[in-house]
Backbone bond lengths (Angstrom), bond angles and torsions (degrees), N, CA, C in turn:
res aa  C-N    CA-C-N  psi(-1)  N-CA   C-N-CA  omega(-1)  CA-C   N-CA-C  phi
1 X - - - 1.466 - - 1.518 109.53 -
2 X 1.574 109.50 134.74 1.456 101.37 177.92 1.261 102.26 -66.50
3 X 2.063 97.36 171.13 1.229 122.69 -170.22 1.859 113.77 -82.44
4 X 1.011 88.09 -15.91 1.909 119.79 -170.71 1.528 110.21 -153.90
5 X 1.331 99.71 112.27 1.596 108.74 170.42 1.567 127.55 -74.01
6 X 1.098 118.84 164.08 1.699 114.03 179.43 1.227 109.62 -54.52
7 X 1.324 135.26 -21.08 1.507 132.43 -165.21 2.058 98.09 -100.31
8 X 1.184 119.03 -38.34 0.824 111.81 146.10 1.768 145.05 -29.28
9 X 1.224 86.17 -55.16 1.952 119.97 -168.06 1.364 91.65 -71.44
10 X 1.456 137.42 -33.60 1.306 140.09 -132.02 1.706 87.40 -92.97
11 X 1.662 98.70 -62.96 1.537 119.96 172.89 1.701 135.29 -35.82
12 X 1.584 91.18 -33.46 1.761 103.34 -167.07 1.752 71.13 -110.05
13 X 0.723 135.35 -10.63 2.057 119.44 171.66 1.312 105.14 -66.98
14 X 1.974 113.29 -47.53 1.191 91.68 -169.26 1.561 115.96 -103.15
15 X 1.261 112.50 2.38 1.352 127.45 136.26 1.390 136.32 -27.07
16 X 1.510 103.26 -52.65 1.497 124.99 162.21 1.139 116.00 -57.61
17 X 1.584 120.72 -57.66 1.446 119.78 -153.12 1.459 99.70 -80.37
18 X 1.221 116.26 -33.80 1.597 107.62 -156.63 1.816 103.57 -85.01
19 X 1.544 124.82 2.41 1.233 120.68 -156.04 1.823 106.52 -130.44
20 X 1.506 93.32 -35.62 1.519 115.32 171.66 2.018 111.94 -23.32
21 X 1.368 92.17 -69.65 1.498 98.53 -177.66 1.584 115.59 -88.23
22 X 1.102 92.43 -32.55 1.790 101.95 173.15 1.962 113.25 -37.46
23 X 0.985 135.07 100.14 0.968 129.81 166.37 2.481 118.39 -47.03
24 X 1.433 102.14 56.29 1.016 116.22 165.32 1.963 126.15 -136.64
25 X 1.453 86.18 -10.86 1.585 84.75 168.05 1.723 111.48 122.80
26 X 0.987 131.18 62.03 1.533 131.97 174.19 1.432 100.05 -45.14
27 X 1.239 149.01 -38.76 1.371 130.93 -159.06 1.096 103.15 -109.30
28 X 1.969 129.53 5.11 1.367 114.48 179.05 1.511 102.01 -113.28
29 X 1.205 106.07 1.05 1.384 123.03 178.92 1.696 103.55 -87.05
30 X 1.253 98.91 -64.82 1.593 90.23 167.80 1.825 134.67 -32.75
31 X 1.542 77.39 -63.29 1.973 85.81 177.31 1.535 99.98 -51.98
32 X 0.784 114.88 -70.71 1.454 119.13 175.94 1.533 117.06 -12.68
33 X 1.657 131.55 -70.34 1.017 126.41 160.89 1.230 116.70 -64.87
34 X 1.402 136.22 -35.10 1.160 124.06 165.86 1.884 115.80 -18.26
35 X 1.715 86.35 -68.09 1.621 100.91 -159.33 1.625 85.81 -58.98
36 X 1.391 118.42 -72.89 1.454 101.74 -166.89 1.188 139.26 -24.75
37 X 1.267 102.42 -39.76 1.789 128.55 167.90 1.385 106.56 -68.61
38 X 1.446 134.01 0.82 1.539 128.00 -176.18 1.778 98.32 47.09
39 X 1.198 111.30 59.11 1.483 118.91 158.72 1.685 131.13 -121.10
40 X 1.414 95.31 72.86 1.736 91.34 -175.41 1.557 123.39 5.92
41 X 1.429 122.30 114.02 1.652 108.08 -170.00 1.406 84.69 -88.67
42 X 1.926 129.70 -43.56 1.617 98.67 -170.62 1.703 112.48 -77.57
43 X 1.335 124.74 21.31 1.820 107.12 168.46 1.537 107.75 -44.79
44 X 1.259 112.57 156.56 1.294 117.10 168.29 1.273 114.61 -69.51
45 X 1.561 114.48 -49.34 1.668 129.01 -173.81 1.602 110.32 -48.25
46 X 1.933 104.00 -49.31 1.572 111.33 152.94 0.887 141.37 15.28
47 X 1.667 98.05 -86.88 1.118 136.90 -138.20 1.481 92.33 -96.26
48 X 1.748 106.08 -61.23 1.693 97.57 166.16 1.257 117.51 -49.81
49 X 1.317 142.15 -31.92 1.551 126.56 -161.14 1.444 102.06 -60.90
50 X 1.764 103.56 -61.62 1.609 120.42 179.04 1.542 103.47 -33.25
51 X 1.397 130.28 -50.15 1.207 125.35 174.13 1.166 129.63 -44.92
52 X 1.394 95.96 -64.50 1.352 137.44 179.74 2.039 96.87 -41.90
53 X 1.178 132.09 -88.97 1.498 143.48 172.39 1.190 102.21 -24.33
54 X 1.074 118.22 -62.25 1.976 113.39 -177.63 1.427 133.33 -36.49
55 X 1.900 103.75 -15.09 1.180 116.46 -162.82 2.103 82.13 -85.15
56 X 1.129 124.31 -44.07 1.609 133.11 169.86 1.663 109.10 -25.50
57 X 1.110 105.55 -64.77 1.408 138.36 168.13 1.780 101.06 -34.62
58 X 1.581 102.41 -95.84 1.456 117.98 169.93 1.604 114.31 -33.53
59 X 1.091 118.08 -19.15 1.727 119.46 175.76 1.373 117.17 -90.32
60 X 1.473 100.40 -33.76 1.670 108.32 166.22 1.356 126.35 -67.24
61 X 1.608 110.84 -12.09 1.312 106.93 -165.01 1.982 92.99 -106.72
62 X 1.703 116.61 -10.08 1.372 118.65 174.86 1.575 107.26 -90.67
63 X 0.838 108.78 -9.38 1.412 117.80 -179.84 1.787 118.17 -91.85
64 X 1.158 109.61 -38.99 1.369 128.71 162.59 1.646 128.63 -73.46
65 X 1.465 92.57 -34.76 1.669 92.90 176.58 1.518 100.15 -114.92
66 X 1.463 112.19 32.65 1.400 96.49 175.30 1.709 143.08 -47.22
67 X 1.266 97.30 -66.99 1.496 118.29 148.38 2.013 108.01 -2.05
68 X 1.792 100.38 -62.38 1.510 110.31 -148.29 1.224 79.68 -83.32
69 X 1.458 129.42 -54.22 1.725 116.38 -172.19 1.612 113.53 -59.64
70 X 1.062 116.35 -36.00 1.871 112.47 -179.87 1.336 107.37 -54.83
71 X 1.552 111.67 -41.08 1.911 107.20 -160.79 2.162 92.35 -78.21
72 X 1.402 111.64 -30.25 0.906 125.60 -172.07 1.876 113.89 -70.08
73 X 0.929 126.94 -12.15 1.243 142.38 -138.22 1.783 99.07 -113.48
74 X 1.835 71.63 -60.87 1.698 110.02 -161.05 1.694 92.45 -66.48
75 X 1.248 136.41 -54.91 1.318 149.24 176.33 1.561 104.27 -45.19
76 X 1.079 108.37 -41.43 1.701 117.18 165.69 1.476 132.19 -22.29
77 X 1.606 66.01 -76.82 1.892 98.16 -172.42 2.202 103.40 -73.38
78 X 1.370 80.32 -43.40 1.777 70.50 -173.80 1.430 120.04 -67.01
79 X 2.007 106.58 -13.67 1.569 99.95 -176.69 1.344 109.31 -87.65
80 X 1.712 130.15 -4.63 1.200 139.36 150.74 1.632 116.50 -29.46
81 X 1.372 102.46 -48.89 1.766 92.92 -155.84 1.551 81.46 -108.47
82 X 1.154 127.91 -29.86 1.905 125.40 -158.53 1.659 89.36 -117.66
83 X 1.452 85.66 141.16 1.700 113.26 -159.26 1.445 86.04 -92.25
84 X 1.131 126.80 -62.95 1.697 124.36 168.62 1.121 128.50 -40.67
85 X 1.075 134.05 12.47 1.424 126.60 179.59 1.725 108.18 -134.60
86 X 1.574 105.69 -1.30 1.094 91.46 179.82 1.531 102.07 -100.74
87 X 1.321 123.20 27.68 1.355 122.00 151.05 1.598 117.20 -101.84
88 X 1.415 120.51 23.70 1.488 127.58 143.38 1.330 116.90 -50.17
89 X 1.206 105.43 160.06 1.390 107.59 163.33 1.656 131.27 -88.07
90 X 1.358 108.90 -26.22 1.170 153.45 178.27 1.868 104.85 -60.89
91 X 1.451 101.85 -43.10 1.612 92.32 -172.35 1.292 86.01 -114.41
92 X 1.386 155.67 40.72 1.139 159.41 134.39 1.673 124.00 -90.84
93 X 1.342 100.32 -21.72 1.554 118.27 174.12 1.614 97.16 -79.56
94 X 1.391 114.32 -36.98 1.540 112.27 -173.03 1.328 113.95 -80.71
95 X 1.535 129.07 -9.77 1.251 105.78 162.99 1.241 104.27 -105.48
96 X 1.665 138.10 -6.00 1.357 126.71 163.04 1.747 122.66 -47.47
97 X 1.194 102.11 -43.85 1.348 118.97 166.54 1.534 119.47 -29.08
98 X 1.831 96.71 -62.19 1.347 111.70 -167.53 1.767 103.51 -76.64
99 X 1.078 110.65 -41.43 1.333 91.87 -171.81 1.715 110.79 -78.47
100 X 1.705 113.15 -23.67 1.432 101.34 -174.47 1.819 103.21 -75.85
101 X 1.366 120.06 24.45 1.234 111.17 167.66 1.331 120.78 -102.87
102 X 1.327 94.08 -17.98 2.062 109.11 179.75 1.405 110.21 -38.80
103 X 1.641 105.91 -68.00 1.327 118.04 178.92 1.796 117.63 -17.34
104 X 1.895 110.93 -77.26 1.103 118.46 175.15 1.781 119.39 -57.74
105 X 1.027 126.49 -35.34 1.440 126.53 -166.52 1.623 90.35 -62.91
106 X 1.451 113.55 -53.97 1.766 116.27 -172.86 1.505 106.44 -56.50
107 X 1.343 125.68 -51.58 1.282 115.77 -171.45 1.389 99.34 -71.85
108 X 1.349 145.18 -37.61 1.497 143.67 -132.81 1.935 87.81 -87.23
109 X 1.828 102.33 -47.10 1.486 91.17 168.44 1.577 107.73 -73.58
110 X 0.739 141.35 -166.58 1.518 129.02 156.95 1.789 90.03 111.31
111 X 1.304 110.19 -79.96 1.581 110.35 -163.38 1.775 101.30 -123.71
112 X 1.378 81.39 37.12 1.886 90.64 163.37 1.694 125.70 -49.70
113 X 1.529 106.05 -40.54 1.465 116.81 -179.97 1.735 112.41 -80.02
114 X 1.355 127.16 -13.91 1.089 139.26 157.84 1.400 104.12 -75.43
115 X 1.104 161.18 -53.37 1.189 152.82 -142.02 1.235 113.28 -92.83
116 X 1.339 94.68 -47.67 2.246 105.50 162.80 1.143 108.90 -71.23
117 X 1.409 124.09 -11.77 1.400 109.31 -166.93 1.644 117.40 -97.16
118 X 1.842 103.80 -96.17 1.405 122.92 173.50 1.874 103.54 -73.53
119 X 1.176 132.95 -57.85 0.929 132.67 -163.84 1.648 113.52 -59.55
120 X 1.455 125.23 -26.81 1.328 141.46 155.88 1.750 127.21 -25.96
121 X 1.654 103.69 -45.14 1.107 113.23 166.82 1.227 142.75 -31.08
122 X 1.431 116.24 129.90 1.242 102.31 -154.23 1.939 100.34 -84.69
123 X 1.247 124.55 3.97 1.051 128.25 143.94 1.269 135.72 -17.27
124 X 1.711 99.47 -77.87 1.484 139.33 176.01 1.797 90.03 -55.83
125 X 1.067 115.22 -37.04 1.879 111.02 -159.70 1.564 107.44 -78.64
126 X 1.651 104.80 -33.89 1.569 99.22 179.56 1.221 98.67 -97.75
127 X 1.549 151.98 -12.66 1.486 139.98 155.94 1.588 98.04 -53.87
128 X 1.284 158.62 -74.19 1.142 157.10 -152.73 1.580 108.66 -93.11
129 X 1.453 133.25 10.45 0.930 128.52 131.82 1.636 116.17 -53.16
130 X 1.663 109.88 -77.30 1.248 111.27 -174.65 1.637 111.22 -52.20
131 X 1.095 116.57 -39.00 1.436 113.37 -175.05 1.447 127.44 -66.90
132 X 1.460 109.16 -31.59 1.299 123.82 162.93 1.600 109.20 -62.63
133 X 1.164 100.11 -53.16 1.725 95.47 -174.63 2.074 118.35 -54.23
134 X 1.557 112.64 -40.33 1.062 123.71 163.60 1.626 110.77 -41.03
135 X 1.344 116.60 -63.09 1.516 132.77 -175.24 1.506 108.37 -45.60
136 X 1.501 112.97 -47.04 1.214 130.19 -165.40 1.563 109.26 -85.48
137 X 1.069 125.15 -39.42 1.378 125.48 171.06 1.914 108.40 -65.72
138 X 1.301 114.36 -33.79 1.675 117.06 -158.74 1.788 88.03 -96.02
139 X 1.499 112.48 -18.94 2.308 103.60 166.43 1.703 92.26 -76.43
140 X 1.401 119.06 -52.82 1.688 96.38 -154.82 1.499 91.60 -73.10
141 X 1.654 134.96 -10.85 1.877 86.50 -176.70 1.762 100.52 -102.31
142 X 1.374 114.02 4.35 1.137 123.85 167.59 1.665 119.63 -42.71
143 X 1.334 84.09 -69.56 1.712 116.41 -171.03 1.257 103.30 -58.17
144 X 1.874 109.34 151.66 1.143 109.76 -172.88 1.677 101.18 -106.64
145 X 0.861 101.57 -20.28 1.630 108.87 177.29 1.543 119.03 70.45
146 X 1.434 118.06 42.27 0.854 124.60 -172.93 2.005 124.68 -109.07
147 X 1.649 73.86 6.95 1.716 69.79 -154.80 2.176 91.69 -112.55
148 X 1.587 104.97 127.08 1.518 82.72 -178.52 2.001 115.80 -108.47
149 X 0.889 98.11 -163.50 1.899 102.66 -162.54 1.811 108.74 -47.82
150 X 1.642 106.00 -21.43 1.632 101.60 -177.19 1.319 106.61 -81.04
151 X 1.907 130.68 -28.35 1.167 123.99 -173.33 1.925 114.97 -87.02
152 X 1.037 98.44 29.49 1.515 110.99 -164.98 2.097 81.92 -82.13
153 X 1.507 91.74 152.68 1.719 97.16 -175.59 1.888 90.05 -135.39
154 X 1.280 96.41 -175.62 1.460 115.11 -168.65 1.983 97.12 -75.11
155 X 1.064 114.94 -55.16 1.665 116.74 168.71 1.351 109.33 -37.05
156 X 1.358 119.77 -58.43 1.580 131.43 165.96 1.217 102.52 -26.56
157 X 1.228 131.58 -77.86 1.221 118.13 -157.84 1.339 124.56 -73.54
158 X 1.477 118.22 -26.89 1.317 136.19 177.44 1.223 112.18 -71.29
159 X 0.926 113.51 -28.56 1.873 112.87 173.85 1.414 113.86 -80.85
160 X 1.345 99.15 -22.18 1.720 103.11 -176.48 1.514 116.98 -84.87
161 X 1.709 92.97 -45.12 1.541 127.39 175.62 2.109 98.05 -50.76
162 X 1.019 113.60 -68.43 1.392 117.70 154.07 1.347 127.92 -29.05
163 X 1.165 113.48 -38.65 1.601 112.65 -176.66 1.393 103.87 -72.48
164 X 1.625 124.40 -32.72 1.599 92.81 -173.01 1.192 132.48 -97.57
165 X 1.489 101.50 44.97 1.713 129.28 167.54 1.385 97.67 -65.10
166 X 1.408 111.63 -49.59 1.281 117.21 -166.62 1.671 128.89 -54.33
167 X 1.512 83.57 -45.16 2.233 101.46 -177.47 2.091 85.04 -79.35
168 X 1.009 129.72 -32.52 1.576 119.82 174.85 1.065 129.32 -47.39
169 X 1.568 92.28 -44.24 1.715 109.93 -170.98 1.699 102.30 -78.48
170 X 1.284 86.35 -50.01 2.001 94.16 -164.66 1.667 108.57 -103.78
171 X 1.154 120.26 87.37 1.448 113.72 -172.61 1.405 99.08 -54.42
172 X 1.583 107.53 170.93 1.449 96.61 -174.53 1.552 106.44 84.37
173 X 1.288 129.56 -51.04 1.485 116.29 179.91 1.463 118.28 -32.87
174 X 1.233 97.70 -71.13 1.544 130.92 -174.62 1.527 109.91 128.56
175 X 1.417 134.47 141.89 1.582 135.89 168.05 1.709 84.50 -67.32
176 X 1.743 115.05 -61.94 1.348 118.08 -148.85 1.746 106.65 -48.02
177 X 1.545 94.41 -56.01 1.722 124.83 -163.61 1.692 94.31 -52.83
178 X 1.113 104.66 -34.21 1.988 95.34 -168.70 1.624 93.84 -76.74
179 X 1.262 115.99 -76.09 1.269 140.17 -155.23 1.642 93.32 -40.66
180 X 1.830 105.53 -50.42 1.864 97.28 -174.43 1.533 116.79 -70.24
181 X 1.267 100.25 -25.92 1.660 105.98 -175.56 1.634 106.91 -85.36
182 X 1.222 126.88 -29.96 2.041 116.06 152.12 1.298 113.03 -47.09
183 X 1.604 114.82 -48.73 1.803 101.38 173.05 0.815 135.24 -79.89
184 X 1.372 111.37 -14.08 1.725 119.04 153.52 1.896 116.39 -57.41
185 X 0.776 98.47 -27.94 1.614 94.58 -164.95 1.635 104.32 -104.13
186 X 1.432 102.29 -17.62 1.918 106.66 150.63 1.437 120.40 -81.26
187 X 1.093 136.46 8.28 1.810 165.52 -147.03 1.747 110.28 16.80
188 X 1.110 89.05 69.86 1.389 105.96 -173.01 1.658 88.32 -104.27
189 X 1.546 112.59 127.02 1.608 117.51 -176.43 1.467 105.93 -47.24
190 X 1.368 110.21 -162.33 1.525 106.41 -162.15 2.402 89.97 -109.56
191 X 1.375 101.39 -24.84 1.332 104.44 168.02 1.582 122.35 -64.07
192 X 1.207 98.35 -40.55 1.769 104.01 170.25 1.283 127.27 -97.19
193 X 1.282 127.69 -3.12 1.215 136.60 133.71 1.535 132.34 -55.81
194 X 1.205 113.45 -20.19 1.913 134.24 -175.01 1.296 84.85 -106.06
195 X 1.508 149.67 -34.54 1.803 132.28 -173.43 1.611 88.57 -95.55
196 X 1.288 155.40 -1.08 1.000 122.13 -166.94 1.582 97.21 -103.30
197 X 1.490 92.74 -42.82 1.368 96.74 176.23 1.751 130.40 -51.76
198 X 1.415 112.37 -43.69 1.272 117.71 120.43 1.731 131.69 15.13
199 X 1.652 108.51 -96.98 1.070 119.31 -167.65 1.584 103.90 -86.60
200 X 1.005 124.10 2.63 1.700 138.05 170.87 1.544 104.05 -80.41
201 X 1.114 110.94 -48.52 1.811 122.63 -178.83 1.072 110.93 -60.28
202 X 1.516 114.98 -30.80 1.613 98.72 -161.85 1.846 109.18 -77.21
203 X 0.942 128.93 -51.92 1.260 125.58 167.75 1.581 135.88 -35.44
204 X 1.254 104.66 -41.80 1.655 138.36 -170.45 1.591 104.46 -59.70
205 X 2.032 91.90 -63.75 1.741 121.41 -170.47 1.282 98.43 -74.15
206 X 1.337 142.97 -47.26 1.563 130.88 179.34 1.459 109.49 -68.90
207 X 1.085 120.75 -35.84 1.597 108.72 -170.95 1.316 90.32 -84.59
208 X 1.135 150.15 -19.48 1.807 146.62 -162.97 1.692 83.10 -74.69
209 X 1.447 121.39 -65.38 1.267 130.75 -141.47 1.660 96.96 -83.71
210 X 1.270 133.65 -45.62 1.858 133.01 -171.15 1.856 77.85 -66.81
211 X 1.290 120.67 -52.42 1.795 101.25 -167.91 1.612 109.09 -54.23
212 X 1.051 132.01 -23.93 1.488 127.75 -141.48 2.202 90.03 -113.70
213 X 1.469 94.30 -23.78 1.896 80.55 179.85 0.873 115.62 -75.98
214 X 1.123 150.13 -13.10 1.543 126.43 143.61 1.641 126.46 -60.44
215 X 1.071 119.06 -30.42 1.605 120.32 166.66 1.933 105.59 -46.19
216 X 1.382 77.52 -56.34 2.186 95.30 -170.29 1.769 106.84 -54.79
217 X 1.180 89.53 -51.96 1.732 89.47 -173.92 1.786 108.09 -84.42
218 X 1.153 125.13 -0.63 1.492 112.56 -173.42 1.281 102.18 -115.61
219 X 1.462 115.30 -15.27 1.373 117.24 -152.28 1.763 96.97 -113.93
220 X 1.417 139.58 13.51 1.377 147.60 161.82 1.468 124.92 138.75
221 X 1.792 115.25 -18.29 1.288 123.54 171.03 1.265 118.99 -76.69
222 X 1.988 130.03 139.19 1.166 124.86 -145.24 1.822 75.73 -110.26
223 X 1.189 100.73 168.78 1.525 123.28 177.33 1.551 116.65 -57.74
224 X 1.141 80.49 -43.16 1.670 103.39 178.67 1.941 117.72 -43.45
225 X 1.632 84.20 -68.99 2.182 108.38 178.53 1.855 86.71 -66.15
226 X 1.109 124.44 -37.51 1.877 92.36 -176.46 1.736 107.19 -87.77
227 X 0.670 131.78 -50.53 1.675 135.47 158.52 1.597 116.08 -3.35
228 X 1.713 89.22 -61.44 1.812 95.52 -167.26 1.761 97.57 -84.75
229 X 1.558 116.98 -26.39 1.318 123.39 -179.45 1.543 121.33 -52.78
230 X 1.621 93.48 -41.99 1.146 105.54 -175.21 1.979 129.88 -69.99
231 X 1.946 91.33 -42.18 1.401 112.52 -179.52 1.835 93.69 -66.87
232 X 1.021 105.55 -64.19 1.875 112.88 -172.71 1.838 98.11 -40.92
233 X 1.126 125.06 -51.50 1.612 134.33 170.78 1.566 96.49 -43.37
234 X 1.128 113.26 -61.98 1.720 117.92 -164.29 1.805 107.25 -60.36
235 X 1.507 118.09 -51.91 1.265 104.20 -171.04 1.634 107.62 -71.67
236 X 1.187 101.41 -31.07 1.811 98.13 -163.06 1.784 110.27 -68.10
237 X 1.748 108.63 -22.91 1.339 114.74 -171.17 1.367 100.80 -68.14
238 X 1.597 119.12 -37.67 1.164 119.55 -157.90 1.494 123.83 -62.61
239 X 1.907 96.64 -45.07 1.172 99.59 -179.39 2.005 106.10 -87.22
240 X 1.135 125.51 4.64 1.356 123.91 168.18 1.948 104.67 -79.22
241 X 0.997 127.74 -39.70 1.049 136.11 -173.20 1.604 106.38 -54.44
242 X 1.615 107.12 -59.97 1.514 122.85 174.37 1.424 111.78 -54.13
243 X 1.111 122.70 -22.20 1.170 138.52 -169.62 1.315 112.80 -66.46
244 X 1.727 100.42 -80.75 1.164 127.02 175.41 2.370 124.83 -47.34
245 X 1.335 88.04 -34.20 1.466 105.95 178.75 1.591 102.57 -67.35
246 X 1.451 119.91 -45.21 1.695 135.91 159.57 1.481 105.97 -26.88
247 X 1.621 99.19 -67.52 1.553 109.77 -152.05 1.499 105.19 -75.95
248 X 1.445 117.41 -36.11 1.820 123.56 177.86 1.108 82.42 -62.46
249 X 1.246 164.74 -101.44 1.241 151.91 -101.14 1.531 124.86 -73.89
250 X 1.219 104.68 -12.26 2.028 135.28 163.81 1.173 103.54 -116.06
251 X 0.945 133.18 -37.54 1.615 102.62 -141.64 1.729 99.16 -122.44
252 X 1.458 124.70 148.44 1.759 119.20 144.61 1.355 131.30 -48.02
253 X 1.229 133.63 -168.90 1.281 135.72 -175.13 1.765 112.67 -113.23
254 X 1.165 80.31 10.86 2.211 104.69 -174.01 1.594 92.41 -65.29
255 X 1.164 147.61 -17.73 1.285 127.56 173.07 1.673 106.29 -102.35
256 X 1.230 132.14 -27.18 1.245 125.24 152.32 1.415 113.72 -53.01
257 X 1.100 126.22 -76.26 1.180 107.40 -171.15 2.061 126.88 -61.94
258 X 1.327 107.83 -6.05 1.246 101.79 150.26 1.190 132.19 -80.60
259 X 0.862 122.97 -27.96 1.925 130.49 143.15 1.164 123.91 -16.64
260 X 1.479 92.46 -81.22 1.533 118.65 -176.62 1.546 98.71 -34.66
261 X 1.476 116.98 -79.85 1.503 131.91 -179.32 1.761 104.88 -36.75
262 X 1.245 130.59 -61.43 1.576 117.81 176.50 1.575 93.92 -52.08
263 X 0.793 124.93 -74.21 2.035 136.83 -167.22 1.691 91.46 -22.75
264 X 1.275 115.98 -58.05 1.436 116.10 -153.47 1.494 111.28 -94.93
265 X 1.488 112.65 -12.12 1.727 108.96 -177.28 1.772 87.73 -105.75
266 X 1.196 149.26 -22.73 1.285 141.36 137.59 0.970 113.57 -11.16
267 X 1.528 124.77 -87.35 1.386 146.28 -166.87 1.475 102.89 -58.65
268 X 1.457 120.37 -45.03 1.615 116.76 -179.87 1.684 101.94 -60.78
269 X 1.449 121.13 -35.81 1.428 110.45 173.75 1.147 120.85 -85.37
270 X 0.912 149.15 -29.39 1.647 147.73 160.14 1.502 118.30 -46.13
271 X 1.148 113.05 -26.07 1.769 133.61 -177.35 1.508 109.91 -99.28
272 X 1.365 89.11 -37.06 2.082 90.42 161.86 1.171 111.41 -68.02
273 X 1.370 121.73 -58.82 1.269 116.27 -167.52 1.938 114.43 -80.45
274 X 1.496 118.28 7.77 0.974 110.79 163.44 1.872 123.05 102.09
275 X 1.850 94.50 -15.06 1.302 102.67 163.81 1.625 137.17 -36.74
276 X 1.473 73.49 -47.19 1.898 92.74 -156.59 1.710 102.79 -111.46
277 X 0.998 138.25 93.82 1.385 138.30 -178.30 1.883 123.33 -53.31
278 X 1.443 140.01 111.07 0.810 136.09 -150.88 1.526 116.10 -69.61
């Protein structure tokens, strides 16, 4: 018997999509329904599904920025063979990418058995809720917001690319919340801070999720609950993504991070009082 049923799968899909990019926490959001749902958050099978769905997510965001990844891609390959083009900006963003992902892939293997393990807690998820949200409020009034997605440099990305050690280590951080609040505090506007973060994910979230489907499918989840998890992940990211690019473009992150803070002193009371099992 699967570990998570389709009606389940349906729930943490749209769980996924709507939270994934959201600078509030896709993986503390998850555990979260998990537990509500009486769904072991440390199972292994879990742990892959959560992986596993993100790739839904990660498709919404290639599908949406298609356009920017083709010219981006394409700039790639041609600065390979032509010496001139790799003074674009375009095929210089494409190996920033690759290397600001090194960082996380090494640590993500590295303290893999910590991350499924103790650090999983949904403890750890509402401490780095609130803590993330603090972080995130003190980058946007930090930041000057002056700088937009073309003045982005190779440090740029590596500092950002770096940050999502942080949402790895401490679920509950956020991937989004770190990654946007480093470019905030490099004064990267609040629009080019939400695409970089973006094009930082995509590498990170697919290789997290192809490593973890074999855990999901061998380890008690049926084909079926990741399938529908995944598609339900894909539509809801898409239109959260469009969403979110809307809302950076007016607004601060002052209503996220008041969120965050109910989200995370919630969860600290529900776990006090014994509701929600850690």
């Amino acid at each position: 018997m699967s570990a998570i049923s389709v009606g389940q799968a349906v729930v943490l899909g749209v769980v996924e999509g709507v939270t994934e990019f959201l600078p509030v926490s896709s993986t503390g959001h998850l555990k979260i329904a998990e537990g509500l749902m009486h769904i072991p958050v440390d199972d292994k099978s879990v742990v892959g599904f959560s992986a596993v769905i993100q790739v839904g997510a990660i498709a919404a965001v290639l599908v949406y920025f298609f356009k920017d990844i083709k010219r981006i891609v394409s700039a790639w390959f041609r600065g390979l063979t032509n010496r001139e083009e790799r003074y674009h900006h375009d095929y210089k963003f494409a190996w920033w990418v690759i290397y600001a992902t090194i960082p996380i892939v090494l640590v993500g293997l590295a303290a893999k058995p910590l991350i499924d393990g103790p650090l999983g807690s949904l403890w750890v998820v509402a401490g780095s809720l609130i803590l993330g949200s603090v972080v995130m409020w003190c980058a946007d009034q930090m930041g000057r917001h002056k700088r937009g997605e073309d003045d982005t440099s190779f440090k740029d990305a590596m500092w950002v690319g770096c940050s999502q050690i942080l949402a790895l280590l401490f679920p509950g951080f956020s991937r989004s919340g770190a990654t946007m609040s480093t470019a905030l505090v490099l004064d990267l506007d609040r629009v080019a801070a939400t695409r970089l973060s973006f094009f930082l994910g995509i590498p990170a979230l697919t290789g997290a999720g192809i490593y973890e489907l074999k855990d999901a499918l061998g380890a008690g989840v049926g084909a079926a609950p990741l399938a529908v998890g995944t598609i339900v992940s894909f539509v809801v990211a898409y239109a959260s993504i469009a969403w979110l690019l809307k809302f950076v473009a007016k607004h601060s992150f002052n209503a996220f991070v008041i969120y965050r803070i109910i989200i995370g002193a919630g969860l600290l009371g529900l776990l006090g009082a014994g509701v929600l099992s850690a």
